[in-house]
N, C-alpha and C positions, 0 to 999 in steps of 0.2 A: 599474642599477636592481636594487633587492632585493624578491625577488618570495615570497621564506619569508617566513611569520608568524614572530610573535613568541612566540606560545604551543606551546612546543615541550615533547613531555611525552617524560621520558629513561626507558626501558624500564629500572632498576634495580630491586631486589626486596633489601630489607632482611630477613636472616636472624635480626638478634637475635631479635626477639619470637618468635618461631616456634621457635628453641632453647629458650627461656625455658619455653613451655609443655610441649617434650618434655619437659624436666627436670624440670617438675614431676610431669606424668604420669607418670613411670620412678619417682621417688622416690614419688608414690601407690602406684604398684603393687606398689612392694617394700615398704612398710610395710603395706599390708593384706592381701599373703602370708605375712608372716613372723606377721600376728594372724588369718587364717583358718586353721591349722594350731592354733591352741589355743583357739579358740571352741567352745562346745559339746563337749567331749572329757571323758571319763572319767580320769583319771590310775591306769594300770594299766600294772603291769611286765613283759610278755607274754618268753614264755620264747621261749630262741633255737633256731632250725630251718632247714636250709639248702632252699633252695624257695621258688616264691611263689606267690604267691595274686593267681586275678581277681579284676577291680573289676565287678559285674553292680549290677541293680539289689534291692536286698538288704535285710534287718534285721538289726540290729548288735544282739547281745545280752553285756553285760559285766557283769563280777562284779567289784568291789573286792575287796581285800584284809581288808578289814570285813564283804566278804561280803554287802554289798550290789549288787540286779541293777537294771541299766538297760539299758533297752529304745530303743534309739538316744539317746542321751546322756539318755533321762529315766526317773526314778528310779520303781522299782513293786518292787511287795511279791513274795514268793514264790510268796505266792495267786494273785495274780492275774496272772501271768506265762505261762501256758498260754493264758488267755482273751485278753490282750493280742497274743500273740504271732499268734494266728489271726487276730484280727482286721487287724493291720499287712500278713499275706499273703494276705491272703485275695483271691481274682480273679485270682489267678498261678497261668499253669500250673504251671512249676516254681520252686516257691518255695525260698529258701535263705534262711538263717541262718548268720552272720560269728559265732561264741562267741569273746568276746573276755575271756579270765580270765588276771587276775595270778596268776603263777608260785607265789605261796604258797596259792592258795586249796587247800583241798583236793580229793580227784579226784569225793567224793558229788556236792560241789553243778554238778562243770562234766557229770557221768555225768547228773543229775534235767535241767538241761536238754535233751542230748541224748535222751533217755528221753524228752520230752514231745517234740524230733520227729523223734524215730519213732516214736511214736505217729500225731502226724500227717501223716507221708509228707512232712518237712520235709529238704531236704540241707542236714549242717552241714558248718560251711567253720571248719576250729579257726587263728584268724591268732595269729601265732607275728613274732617279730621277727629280720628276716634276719642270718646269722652274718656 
């Protein structure tokens, strides 16, 4: 006499689909690191320096090559770049500023930033591209 049922459920666990979706996910995650590193960026050719520099929470101020400044990747006049820049730190105790100038700009325009902070008891942080 056979006393087992007949509904017998076999403990197996099917890997394809579950690889399938890591592979996607690995392949998401390396195509939208390799386009988070060029979104929102200035294209500026920062001079070489051995050293590095911390990641805080900070204002990124950059000078094209044309001599144009932007204020975390967005574009402001030279007017108003003083007014701007208090306002972004403003409620920090210690506020810093990353001045991020391509190598050809001249030394006035990256000194007038500096100048405006210390003026305003602002630490600037000059990033430089490791040798």
């Amino acid at each position: 006499m056979n006393i087992r049922g007949r509904n017998r459920v076999t403990p197996e666990f099917n890997m394809a689909s579950m690889t399938d979706v890591v592979f996607l996910l690995l392949i998401f995650f390396m195509i939208a690191s390799t386009l988070a590193k060029y979104m929102d960026t200035v294209d500026i050719n920062l001079p070489n320096a051995s050293g590095k520099s911390e990641n805080r929470k900070t204002v990124s101020v950059s000078i094209s090559k044309d001599l144009v400044y932007f204020l975390d990747g967005k574009k402001v006049t030279e007017r108003s770049l003083e007014r701007r820049i208090k306002e972004a730190l403003s409620g920090q105790d210690k506020p810093t500023l990353v001045l991020r100038a391509d190598k050809t700009v001249p030394v006035d325009n990256v000194v007038k930033v500096m100048d405006i902070a210390n003026k305003n008891r602002i630490k600037v942080i000059l990033a430089v591209k490791p040798k």
